[in-house]
N, C-alpha and C positions, 0 to 999 in steps of 0.2 A: 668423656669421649675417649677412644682406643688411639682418635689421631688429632693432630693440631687443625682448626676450622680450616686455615693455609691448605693441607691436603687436600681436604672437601671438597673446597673451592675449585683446587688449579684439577679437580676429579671432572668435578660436574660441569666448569668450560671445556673441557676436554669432549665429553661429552654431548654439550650442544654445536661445538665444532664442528663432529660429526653426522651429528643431527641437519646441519645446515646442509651438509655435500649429498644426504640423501632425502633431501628437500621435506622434511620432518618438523612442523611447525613446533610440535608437541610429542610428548612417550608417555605412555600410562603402563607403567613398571610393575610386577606382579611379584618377582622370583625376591625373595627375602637376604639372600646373599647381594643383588643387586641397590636392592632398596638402603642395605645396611652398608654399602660400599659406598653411595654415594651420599647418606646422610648420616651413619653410624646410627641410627634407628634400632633398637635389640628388643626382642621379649621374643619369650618362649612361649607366646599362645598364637604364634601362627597360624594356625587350626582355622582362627576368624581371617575372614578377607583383610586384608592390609594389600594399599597399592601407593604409587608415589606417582605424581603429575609433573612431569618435567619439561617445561617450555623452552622454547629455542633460544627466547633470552630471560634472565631474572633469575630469579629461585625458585625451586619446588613448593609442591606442596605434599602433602601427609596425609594421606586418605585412613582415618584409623577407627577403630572400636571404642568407643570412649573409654572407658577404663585403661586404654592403654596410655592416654595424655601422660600420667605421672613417670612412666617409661620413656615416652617420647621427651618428654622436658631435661629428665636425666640423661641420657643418651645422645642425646642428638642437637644440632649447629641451629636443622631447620625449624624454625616459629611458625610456619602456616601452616594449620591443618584443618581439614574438614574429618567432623567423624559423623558418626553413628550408634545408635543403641541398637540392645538386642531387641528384636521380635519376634512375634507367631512365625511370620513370615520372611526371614531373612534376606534372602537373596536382593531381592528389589531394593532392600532399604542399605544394603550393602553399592551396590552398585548406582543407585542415587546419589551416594557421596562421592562417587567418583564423578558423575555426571556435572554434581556443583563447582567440586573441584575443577573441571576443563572449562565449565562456563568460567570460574572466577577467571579466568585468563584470555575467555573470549574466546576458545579455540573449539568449543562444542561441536564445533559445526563444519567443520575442514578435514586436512589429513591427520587423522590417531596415529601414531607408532606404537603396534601393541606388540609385548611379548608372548608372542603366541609357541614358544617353547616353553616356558614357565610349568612347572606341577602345579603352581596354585591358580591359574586362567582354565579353568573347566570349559566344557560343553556348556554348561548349565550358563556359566557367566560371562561365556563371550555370547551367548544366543540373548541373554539379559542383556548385553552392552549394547549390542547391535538394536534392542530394542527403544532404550533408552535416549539414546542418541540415531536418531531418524535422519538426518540432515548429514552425519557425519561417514567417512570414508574410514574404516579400520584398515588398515596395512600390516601386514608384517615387518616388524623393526628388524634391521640385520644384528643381532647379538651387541647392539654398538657397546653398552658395559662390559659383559664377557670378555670382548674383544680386551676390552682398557684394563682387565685384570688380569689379562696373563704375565704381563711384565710387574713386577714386582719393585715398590720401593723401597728406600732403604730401610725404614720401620717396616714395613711387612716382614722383610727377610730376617731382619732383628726378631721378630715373631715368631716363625719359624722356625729359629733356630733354639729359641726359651721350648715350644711346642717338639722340637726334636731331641731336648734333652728328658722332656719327662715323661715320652713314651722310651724311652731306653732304662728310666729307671722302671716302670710299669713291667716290661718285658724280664729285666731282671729279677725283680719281686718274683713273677711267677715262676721261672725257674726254681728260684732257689726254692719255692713251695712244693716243688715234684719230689714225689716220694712213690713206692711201692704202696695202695690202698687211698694214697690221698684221690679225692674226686674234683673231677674239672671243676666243678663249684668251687670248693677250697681253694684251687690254684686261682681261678675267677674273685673271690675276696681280695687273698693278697695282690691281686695286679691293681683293680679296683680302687683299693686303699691307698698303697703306693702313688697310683695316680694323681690320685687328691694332694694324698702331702706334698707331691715334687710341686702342685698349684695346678694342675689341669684343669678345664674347665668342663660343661656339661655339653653332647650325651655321656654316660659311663656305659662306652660298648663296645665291642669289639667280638674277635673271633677265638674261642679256646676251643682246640678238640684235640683228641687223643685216640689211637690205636686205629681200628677200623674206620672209623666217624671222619679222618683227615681227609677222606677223599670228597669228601661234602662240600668243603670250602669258604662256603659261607654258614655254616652251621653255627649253633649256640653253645653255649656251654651248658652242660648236663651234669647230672651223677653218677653218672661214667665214674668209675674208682679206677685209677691207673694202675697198668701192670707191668712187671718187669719189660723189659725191651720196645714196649710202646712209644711212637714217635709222637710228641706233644707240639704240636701247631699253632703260634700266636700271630696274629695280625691284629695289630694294634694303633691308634692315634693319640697322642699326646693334642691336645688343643690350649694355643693360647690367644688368648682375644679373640675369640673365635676363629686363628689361623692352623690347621691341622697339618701334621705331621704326622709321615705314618711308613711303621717298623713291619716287619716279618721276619721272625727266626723260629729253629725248629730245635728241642731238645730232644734226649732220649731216655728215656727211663734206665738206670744202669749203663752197661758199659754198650756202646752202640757194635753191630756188626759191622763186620770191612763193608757189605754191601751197603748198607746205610752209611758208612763214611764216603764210598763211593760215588752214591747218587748224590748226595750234599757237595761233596766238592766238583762235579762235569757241572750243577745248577750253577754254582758259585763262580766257575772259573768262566763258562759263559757268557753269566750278566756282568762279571768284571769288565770282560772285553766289549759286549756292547754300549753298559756304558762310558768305558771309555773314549767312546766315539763322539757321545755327546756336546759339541763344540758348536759353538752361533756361526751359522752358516751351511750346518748339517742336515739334510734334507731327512725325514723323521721314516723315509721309506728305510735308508741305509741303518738308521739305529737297529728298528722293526724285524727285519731279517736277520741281521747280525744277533738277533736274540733270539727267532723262532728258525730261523734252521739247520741252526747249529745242535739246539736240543731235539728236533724231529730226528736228525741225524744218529745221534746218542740212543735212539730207543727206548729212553726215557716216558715218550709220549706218542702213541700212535697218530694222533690229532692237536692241532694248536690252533685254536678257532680263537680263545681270550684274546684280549687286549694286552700288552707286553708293558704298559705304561701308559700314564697319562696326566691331565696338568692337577697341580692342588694346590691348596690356599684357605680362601674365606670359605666356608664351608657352612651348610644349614640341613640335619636330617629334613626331609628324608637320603639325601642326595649323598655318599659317600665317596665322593670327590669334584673337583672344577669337571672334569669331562669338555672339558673346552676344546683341548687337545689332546687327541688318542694316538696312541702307538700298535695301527693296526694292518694291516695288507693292503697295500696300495696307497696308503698317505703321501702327499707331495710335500707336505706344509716343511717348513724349514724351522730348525731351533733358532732360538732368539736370545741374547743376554736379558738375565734377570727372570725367565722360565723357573717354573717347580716344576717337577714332575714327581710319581709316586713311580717308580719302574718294578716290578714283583716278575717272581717268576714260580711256578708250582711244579713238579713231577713226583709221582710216587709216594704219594703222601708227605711231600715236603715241599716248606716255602721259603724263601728268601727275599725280602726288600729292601731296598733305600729311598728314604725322599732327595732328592739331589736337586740343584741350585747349577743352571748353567750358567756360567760367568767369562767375560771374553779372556782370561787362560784357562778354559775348559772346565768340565763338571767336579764339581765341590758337592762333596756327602753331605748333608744337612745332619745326617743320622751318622752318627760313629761307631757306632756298637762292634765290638768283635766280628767279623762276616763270618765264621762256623757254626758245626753242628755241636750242641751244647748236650754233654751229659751231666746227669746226677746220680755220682754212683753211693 
């Protein structure tokens, strides 16, 4: 297990605490980052239904694929599970076991708390739940774990912080692999590799582009052969225990132009100052502007529709960050000591980020990396 049962524990009363104040007998848990917060539950076959049964008092249970028991056993505090095999017919025999599961508890038949934000609660499977359970009232649960993971513990942050040194070495790799004719792919290797050696864990993904292709942003990396004065674009994540940490810097093929030092440093000197703002008790509106109008201003950007930052941590593709907390036009929400955020900023085919750690004397870089524009001449 990633944390002492002690965590788990003082996680999941935490939990039903809340569960009580929003008179939530029960929570039938969908989202894998959730599942894996409150029981350290892991496998990467997500794919199949997996859900967690959490009653207002007692322990969970473990709604899973049978195959994944010998996962579950390793991984994880909790002992109860109902599963399931494959069949013709999946869906039903998937959502049967959750069914057993809220009976084992008596609850079949009262208030559900479903995560009905969840990617993995479909159409297909809450139209199945609602069948299965005839007698029962689904509800919408308010995020009550999201909510309990944006403050971070001391091991989490310890996490983060292993996760923010070997996406700096990953980032570094791929620079030093920039060359005139080398291809996004080869630089894509060595960030890759690096990644693994510094211990990173799995997806192995991230952003490489080069030349014209930076203004895509979220592009892949290709066979693009780099060319002289090309700006090379990484946005990367270090992951450790599944807690993600995540870099953006921007190199240059050869010696960079004034203009290209330019635009790198109005980016850089901007999101300096906004995050330097970041202090618990800061309302996330004052960050949000202090980042998007300073840059509209610059000319940089004729529009700033993106999000300016937002929260990270446990993390599960499909999902490329918490998204708990966004840094966007009009937020009221206030920082909090023990926050992550991922703060990024893009113009002109260039990117810069920090994962940053608010703490009550104010924002701490998680990420240290040199803040400039990097060449390889």
């Amino acid at each position: 297990m990633d944390f002492d049962v002690a965590e788990y524990r003082e996680r999941l009363r935490r939990t039903q605490e809340e569960m009580a104040k929003h008179d939530l007998p029960v929570l039938l848990l969908h989202q894998p980052e959730n599942i894996l917060y409150l029981t350290g539950f892991y496998t990467t076959g997500y794919f199949s239904y997996h859900a967690l049964a959490v009653p207002g008092s007692g322990e969970p249970t473990l709604i899973l694929r049978d195959m994944e028991i010998p996962a579950a056993r390793s991984t994880s505090w909790v002992k109860s599970h109902t599963i399931y095999a494959d069949a013709a017919d999946p869906v039903p025999v998937w959502l049967d076991a959750a069914r057993r599961a809220l009976d084992g508890f008596g609850l079949a038949g009262g208030r559900i708390g479903v995560d009905e934000h969840s990617w993995f609660l479909t159409v297909e499977r809450w139209k199945m739940l609602q069948a299965l359970l005839p007698k029962a009232t689904l509800v919408r649960e308010p995020r009550i774990v999201d909510q309990l993971r944006l403050i971070k513990s001391p091991r989490e942050i310890d996490y983060l912080r292993q996760a923010a040194r070997q996406v700096e070495v990953g980032i570094r790799a791929g620079i030093e692999a920039i060359a005139p004719g080398a291809t996004e792919r080869v630089v894509a290797g060595a960030v890759f590799n690096a990644l693994v050696g510094a211990g990173s864990g799995l997806p192995l993904s991230g952003i490489i582009m080069s030349g014209n292709r930076t203004d895509q942003l979220h592009g892949d990396y290709s066979d693009r052969s780099l060319e002289q004065g090309d700006a090379v674009y990484f946005e990367l994540q270090g992951i450790h225990q599944k807690y993600w940490a995540r870099l953006m810097r921007t190199a240059v093929v050869g010696q960079p132009t004034d203009d290209q030092r330019r635009i790198a440093e109005t980016i850089i000197r901007i999101q300096d100052e906004a995050i330097a703002l970041m202090r618990p008790g800061t309302s996330a509106g004052v960050v949000d502007r202090a980042c998007r109008e300073p840059l509209l201003a610059s000319g940089l950007r004729e529009t700033y529709t993106n999000r300016a930052g937002y929260s990270l941590g446990l993390n599960y593709r499909p999902s490329a960050g918490e998204f708990i907390r966004e840094f966007v036009p009009g937020v009221e929400w206030v920082l909090e000591t023990g926050m992550v955020f991922h703060m990024l900023m893009m113009a002109a085919g260039m990117g810069f980020s920090e994962t940053v750690l608010v703490t009550d004397q104010g924002p701490e870089r998680l990420t240290r990396m040199e803040r400039k524009l990097f060449s390889r001449l």
